[in-house]
C-alpha positions in Angstrom: -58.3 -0.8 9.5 -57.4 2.6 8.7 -55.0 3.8 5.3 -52.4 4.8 8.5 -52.5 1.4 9.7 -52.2 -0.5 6.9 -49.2 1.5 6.1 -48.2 0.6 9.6 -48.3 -2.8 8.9 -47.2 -2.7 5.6 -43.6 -1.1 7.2 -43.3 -3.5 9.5 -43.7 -6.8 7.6 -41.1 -5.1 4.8 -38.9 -4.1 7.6 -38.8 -8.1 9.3 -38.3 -9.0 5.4 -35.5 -6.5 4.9 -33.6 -7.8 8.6 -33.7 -11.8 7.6 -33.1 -10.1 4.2 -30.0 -8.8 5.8 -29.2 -11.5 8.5 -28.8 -14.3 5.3 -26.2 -12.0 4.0 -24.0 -12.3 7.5 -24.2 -16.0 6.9 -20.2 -17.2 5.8 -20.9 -18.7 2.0 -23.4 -16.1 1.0 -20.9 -13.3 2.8 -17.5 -14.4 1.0 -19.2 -14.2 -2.3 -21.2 -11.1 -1.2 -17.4 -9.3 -0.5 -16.0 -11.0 -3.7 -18.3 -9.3 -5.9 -18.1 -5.9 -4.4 -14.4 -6.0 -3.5 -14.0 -6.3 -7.3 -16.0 -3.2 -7.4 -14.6 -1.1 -4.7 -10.6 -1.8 -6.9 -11.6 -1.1 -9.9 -13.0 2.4 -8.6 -9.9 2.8 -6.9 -8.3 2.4 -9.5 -9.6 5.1 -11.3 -9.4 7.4 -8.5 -6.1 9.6 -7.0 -5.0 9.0 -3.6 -5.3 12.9 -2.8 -9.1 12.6 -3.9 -9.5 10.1 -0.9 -7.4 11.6 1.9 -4.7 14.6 2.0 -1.1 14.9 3.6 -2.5 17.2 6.1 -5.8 14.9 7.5 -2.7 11.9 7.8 -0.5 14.5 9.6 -3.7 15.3 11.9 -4.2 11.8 12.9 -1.0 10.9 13.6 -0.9 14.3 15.9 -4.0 13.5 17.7 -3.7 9.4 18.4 0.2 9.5 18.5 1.2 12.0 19.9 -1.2 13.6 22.1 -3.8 10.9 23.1 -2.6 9.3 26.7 -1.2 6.0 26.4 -2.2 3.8 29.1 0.6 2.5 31.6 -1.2 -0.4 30.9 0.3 -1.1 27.8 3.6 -1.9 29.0 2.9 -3.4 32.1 1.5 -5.6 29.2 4.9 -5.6 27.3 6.8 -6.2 30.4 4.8 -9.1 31.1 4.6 -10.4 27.6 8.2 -9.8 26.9 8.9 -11.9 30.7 7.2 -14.9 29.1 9.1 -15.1 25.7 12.7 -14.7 27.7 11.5 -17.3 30.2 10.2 -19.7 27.4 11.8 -22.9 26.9 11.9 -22.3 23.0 13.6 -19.0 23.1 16.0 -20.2 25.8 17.2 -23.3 23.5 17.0 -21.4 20.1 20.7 -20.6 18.6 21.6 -17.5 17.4 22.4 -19.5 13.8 18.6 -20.3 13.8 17.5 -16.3 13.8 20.5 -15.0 11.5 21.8 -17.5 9.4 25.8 -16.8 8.3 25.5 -15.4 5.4 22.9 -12.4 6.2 25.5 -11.5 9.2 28.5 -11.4 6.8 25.8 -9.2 4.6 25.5 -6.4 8.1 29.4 -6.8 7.9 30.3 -5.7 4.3 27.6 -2.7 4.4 29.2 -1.5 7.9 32.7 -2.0 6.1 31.1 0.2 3.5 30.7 2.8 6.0 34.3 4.1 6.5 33.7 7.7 7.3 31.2 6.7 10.4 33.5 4.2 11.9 36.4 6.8 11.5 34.5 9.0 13.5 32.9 6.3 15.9 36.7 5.1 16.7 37.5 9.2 17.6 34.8 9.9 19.7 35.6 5.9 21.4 39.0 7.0 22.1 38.2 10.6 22.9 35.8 9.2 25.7 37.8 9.7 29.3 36.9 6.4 30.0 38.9 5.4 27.2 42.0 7.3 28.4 41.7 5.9 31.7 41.5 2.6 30.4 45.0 3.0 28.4 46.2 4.2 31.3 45.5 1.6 33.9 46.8 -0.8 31.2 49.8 0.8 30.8 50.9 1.1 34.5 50.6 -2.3 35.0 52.5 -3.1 32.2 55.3 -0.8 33.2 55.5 -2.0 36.3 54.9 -6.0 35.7 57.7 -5.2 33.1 60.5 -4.0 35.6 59.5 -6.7 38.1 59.6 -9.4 35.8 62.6 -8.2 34.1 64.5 -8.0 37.8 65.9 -4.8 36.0 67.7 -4.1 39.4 69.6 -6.7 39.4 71.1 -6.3 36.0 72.7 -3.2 36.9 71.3 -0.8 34.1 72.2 2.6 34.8 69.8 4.7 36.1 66.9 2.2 37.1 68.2 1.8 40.6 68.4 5.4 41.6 65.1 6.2 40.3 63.5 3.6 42.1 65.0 4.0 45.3 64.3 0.8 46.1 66.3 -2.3 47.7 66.8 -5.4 45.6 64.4 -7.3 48.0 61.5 -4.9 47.2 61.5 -6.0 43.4 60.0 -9.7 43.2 57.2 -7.9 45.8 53.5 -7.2 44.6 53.0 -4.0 42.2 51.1 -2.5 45.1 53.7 -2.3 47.8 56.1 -0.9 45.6 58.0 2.7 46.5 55.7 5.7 45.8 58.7 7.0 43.6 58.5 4.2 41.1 54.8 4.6 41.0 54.9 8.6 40.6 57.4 8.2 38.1 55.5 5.8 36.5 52.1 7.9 36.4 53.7 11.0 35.7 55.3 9.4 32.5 52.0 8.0 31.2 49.8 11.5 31.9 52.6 13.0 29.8 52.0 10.9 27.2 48.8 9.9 26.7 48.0 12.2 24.4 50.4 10.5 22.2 49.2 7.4 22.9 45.4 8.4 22.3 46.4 9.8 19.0 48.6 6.8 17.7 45.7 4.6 18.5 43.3 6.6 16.3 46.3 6.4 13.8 46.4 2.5 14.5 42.9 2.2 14.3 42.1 3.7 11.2 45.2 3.2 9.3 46.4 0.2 10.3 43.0 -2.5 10.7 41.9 -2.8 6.9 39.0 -3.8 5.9 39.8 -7.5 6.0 41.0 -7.4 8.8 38.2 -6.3 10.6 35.7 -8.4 8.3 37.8 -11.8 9.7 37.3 -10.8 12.7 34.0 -10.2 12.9 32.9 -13.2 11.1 35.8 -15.6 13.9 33.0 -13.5 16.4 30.2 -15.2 14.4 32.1 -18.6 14.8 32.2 -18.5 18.7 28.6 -17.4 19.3 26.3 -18.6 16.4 25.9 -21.8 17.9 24.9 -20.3 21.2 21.5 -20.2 22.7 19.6 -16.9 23.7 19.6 -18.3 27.2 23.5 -17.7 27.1 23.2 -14.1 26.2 20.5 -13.2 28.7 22.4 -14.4 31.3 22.8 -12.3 34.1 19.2 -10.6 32.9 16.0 -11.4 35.0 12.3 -10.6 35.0 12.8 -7.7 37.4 15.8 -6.1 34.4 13.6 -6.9 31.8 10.4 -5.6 33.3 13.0 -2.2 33.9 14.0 -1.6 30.2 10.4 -1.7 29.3 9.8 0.4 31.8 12.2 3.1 30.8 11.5 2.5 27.0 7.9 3.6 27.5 9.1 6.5 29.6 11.3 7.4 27.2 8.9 7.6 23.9 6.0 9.3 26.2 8.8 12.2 25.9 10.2 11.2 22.4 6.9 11.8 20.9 6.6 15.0 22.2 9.7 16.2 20.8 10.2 18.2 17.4 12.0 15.9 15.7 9.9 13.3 16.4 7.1 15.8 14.3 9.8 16.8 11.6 10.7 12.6 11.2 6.6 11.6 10.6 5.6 14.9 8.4 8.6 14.3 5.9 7.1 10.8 5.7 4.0 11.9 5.5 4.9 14.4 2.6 7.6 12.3 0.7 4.4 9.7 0.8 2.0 11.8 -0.4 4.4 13.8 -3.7 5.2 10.0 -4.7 1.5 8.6 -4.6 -0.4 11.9 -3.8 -1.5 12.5 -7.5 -1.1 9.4 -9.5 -4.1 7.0 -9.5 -4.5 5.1 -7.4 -3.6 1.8 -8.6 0.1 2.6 -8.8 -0.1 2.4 -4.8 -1.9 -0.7 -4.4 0.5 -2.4 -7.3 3.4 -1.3 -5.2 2.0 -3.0 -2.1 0.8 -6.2 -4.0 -3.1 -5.2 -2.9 -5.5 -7.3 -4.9 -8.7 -8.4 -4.4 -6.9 -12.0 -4.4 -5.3 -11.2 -1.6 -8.3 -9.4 0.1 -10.6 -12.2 0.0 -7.9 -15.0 1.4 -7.7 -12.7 4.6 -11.7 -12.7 4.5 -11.6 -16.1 4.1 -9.6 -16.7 6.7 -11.4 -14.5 9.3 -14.7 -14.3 8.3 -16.1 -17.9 9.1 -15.2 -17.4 13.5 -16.2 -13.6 13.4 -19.6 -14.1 11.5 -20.0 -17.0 13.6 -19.9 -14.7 16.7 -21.9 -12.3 15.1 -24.8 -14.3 14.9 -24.7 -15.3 18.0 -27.6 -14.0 20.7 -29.3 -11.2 18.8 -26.6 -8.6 18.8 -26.4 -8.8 14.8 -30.2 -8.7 14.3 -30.4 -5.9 16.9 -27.8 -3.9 15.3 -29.7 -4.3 11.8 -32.9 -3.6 13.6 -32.2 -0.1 15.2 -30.4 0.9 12.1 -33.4 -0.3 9.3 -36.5 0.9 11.5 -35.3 4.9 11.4 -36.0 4.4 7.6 -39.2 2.2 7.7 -41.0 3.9 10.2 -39.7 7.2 9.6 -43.1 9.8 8.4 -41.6 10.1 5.1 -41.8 6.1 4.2 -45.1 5.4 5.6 -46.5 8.0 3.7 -45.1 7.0 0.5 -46.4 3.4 1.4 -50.1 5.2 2.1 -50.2 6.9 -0.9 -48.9 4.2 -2.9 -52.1 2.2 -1.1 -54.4 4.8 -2.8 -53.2 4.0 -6.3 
């Protein structure tokens, strides 16, 4: 046997060492303590370390561009929602839970006195309400029919008042009649009255609104809301609500952020994150960022605990693992540059 081949051989019986070497490692006990050991090593480098020496604003800004924003997202994913979300509503557990078992009393009546807190927004949520034509139609509708359920039910006709008979025209057998059949004076009258005035009436109601409900007022009421529907089930507020409506909104959220993350304040909202992220943590070591986030190696190793036993398990399944560890450890074993170092060290 030649120098050559005994180098050969030499490689080869170091490289089946170094893979069952390798493969004992990727067994769970000798793994968890493996990861213990280093994990202790790998925080207290970072530790030492700034968080701008590891990655910059700009890489984080690139790889939210590229896998966010521009990489295609599959119309798989929420056909998959759609689906998913279909189950959960259909479930018997979410059908029977109460609302009092998501949100318990006290953290609604928290959401109330931080929206109280908010008086300038609900000012201006009640204007643009009230500004809405819907709104004004609304009043107006209301108002008609109280006018006129007011001078039927009143028999204002028959009392003689000055004025009221000549301006509705109308015989005294007309007036205990449905509002509908009534005398198109009455009901231009009527009308014309309230277009006059709604204005008015809009603007008193902003008055009323923000004047008038006070803070308490509008806290007991909310929390008399609470009382009538905290024992409820989700089942009674999806009422009305099937698969096909569900299946719809998911449909038209996924539509809608496909466009959302194209626009620019979608790219303003993540690089002020990205930036306010990076001038807090950017250049203080690192170990004020993993304090802030409670990551220890504590807490590292109960998630490897947790995981590690089912995956390794997999792992070592079939040859995939010792394959993998093969192809990788070869390159360096066989490479020219190894077997001669094993030759010369032969010649010794």
């Amino acid at each position: 046997m030649t120098t050559n081949k005994k180098a050969q051989s030499t490689a080869e019986h170091l490289l089946e060492l170094h893979i069952q070497h390798e493969l004992q490692n990727f067994q769970t006990e000798q793994f968890v303590a493996l990861f213990k050991n280093e994990s202790e090593t790998i925080f207290d480098w970072l530790r030492a370390i700034q968080l701008q020496n590891v990655v910059t604003a700009t890489q984080i800004k690139q790889v939210i561009h590229q896998n966010v924003v521009e990489e295609n997202v599959p119309g798989a994913i929420a056909e998959i929602a759609g689906e998913a979300a279909n189950k959960l509503f259909n479930s018997k557990k979410h059908q029977k839970t109460q609302l009092n078992e998501i949100i318990s009393r006290e953290q609604f009546e928290g959401f109330i006195d931080k929206l109280l807190e908010l008086k300038e927004q609900r000012n201006n949520g009640i204007d643009k309400v009230i500004d809405l034509p819907i709104y004004g139609d609304l009043i107006s509708g209301i108002l008609y029919k109280a006018i006129i359920r007011y001078i039927v039910d009143s028999n204002l006709i028959s009392k003689n008042i000055p004025g009221v008979s000549s301006m509705l025209k109308m015989g005294r057998s007309m007036v205990n009649k449905t509002v509908p059949k009534l005398g198109g004076g009455i009901e231009d009258s009527v009308r014309s009255y309230i277009t006059d005035s709604l204005d008015f009436i809009l603007d008193e109601s902003k008055s009323f609104l923000e004047e008038s409900v006070s803070d308490e007022e509008l806290k007991t009421s909310a929390m008399e809301l609470w009382s009538i529907i905290e024992s409820k089930s989700l089942a009674e507020f999806q009422k009305g609500m099937d698969s096909l409506d569900l299946s719809e909104f998911v449909a038209l959220g996924y539509e809608f952020w496909l466009q959302f993350r194209k626009s620019s304040y979608f790219k303003h909202c993540y690089e002020t994150v990205v930036d306010y992220f990076f001038k807090k943590y950017g250049k203080s070591p690192f170990s004020e960022l993993l304090d802030d986030l409670a990551i220890t190696p504590e807490r590292a190793m109960v998630e490897v605990e947790r995981f590690a036993p089912q995956v390794l398990e997999t792992l070592n399944k079939g040859d995939f693992l010792e394959g993998l560890l093969r192809r990788h450890l070869e390159k360096f074993y066989l490479s020219p540059a190894a077997l001669k170092a094993l030759e010369d060290s032969s010649t010794v």
